[in-house]
LUMTIPA-469168 format. One record per residue (C-alpha): x, y negated, z; residue in one letter. Coordinates in steps of 0.001 Angstrom, whole numbers, plus 524288, in hexadecimal, padded with zeros to 5 digits. Example, Ala and Ser with C-alpha at 12.3 -4.5 7.8 and 13.67 -1.06 7.14 Angstrom:
REM LUMTIPA-469168
8300C8119481E78a
835668042481BE4s
END
This chain:
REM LUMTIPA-469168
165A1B6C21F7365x
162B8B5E68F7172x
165B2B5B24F8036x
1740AB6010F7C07x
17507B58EDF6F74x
1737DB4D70F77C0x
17DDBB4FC0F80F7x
1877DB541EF7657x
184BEB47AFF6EF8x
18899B3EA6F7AAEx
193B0B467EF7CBAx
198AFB477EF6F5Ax
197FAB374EF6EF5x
19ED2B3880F7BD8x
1A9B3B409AF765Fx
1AA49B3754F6A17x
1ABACB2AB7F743Fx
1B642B2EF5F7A82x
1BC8CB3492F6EA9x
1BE4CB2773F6BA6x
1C0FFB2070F791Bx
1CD79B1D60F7E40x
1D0CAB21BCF8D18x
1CC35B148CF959Ex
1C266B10A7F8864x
1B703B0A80F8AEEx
1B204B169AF8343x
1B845B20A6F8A3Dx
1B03AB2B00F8F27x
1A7EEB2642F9B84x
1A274B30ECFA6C2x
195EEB357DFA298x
189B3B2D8DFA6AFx
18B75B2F05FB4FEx
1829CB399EFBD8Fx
17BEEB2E66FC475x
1756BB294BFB877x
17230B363BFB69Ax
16CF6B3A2FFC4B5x
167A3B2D79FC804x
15CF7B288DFBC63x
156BEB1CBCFBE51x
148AFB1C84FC098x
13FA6B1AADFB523x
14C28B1D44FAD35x
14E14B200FF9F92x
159AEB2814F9AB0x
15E8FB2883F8B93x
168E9B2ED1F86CEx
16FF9B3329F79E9x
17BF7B3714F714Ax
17F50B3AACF6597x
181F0B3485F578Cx
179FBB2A0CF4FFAx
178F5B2731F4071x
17479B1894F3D47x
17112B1EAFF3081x
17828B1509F26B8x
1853FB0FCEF24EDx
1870DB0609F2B83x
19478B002FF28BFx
1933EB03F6F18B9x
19FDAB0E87F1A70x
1961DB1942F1371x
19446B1FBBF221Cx
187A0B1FF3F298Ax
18BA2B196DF3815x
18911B2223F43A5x
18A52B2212F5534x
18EEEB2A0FF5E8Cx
1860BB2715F6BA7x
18449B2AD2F77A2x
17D0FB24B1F82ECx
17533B276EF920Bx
16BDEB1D36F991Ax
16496B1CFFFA326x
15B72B114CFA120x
151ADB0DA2FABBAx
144DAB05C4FAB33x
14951AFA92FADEDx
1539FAFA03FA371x
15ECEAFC69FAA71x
1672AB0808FA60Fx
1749BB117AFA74Ax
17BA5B1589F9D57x
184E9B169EF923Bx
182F2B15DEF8391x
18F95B1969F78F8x
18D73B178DF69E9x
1990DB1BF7F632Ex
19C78B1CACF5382x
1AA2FB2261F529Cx
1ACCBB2F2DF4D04x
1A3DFB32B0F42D8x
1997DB292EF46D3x
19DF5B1ED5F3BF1x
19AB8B1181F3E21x
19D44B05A0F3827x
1AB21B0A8BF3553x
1B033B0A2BF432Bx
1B8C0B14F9F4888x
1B1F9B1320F561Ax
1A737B0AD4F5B37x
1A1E1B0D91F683Ex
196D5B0641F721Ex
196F6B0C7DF7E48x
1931BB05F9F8B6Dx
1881DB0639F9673x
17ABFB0866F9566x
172EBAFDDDF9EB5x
16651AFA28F99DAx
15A47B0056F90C3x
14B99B01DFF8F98x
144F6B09A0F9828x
1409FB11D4F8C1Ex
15063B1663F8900x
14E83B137EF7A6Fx
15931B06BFF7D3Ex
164FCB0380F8628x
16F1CAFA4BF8664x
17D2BAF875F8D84x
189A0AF089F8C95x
193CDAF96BF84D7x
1A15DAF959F80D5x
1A245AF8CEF713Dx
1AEC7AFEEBF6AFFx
1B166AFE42F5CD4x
1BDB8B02E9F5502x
1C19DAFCAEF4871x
1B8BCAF0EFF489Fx
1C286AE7E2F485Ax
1CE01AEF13F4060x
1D432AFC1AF3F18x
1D5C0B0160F4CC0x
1D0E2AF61FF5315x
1C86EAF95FF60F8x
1BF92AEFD6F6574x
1B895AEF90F7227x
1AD05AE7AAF75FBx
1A809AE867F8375x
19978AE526F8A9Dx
19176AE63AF7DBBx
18351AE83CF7ECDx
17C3CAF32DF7A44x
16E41AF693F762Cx
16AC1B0459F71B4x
15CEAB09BAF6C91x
15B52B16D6F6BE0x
14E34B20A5F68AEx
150FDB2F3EF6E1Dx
1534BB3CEAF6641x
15B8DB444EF5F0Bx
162B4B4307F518Ex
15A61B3C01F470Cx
1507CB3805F5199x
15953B2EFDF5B68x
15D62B22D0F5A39x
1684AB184AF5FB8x
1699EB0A13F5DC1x
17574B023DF6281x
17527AF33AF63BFx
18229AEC9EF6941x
17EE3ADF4FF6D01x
185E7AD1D8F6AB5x
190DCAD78BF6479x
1932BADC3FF581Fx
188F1AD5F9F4EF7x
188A7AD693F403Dx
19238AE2FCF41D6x
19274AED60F3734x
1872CAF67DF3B86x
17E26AEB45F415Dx
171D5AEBBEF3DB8x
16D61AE0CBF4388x
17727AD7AFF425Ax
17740AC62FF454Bx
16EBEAC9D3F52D5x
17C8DACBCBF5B53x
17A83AD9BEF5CCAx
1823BAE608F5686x
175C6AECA7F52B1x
17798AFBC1F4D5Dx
16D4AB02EFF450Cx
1655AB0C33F4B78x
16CFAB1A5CF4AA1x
165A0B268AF4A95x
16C76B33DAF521Dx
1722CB3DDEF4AF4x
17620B45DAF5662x
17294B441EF64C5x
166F1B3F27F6B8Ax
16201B3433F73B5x
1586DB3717F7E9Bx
14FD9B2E63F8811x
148BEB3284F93C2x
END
């Protein structure tokens, strides 16, 4: 049961990705992670995976709504650091966040620890709204850093760091250190795994 809660988590943030991405989008829908990543693990690997939706548990933007994710994300990390992947953290829909319509980081998973409980990439960051009514804005080759702890609902946990770029942003919790640092957000559906 819970092995199928997963999968219909990453799906469902899927579906809500490319409910929002335009045909040639950065966002559009991608071929799942390909069958060599799958059939070809790296020695002394470490795999972690998840999907589903997140609560930070506060309001973070003062509207009166508690902010929530969308996520999904597959690695492959090996001892050494290196890693394959892809990561998507999506608030759109009724994930409300900061008052944004849409804001998405998706991109490539490269690096992590060889104990799966952090990863990092270079992602694409796409926000609706920030800068007027209707306005899309686009910024490319952002680093990432997520930490995550593995289980279910109430148990799970994500934190997403973008770095050098958006500091002192509605939501930071860290802010004047020239990172966008989100709370810590706690599943309410889904599950993240490592083994």
């Amino acid at each position: 049961m819970q092995h199928s809660l997963h999968y219909t988590a990453i799906v469902a943030a899927a579906l809500g990705l490319a409910a929002c991405a335009a045909p040639g989008d950065a966002f559009a829908p991608r071929a799942a992670i390909s069958s060599d990543l799958a059939a070809a693990p790296l020695a002394h690997a470490v795999q972690v995976t998840g999907g589903g939706t997140t609560t930070f548990g506060a309001d973070l933007d003062g509207d009166g709504d508690v902010d929530g994710s969308h996520f999904g994300f597959a690695a492959v990390i090996a001892g050494d650091g290196s890693a394959r992947g892809h990561f998507t953290c999506l608030m759109a829909g009724n994930a409300n966040f900061l008052g944004l319509h849409l804001m998405a980081v998706q991109g490539p998973v490269t690096s992590g620890s060889p104990d799966g409980l952090s990863f990092s990439g270079t992602a694409t960051v796409k926000v609706l709204n920030a800068a007027g009514p209707g306005v899309q804005s686009t910024f490319r080759d952002i680093p990432f850093v997520v930490a995550v702890t593995p289980g279910g609902a109430g148990v799970a946990t994500l934190q997403l760091t973008v770095l050098g770029a958006f500091d002192g942003v509605a939501g930071d919790v860290a802010p004047a250190n020239g990172n966008y640092d989100l709370a810590m957000e706690t599943l309410t559906t889904g599950q993240i795994t490592i083994h």
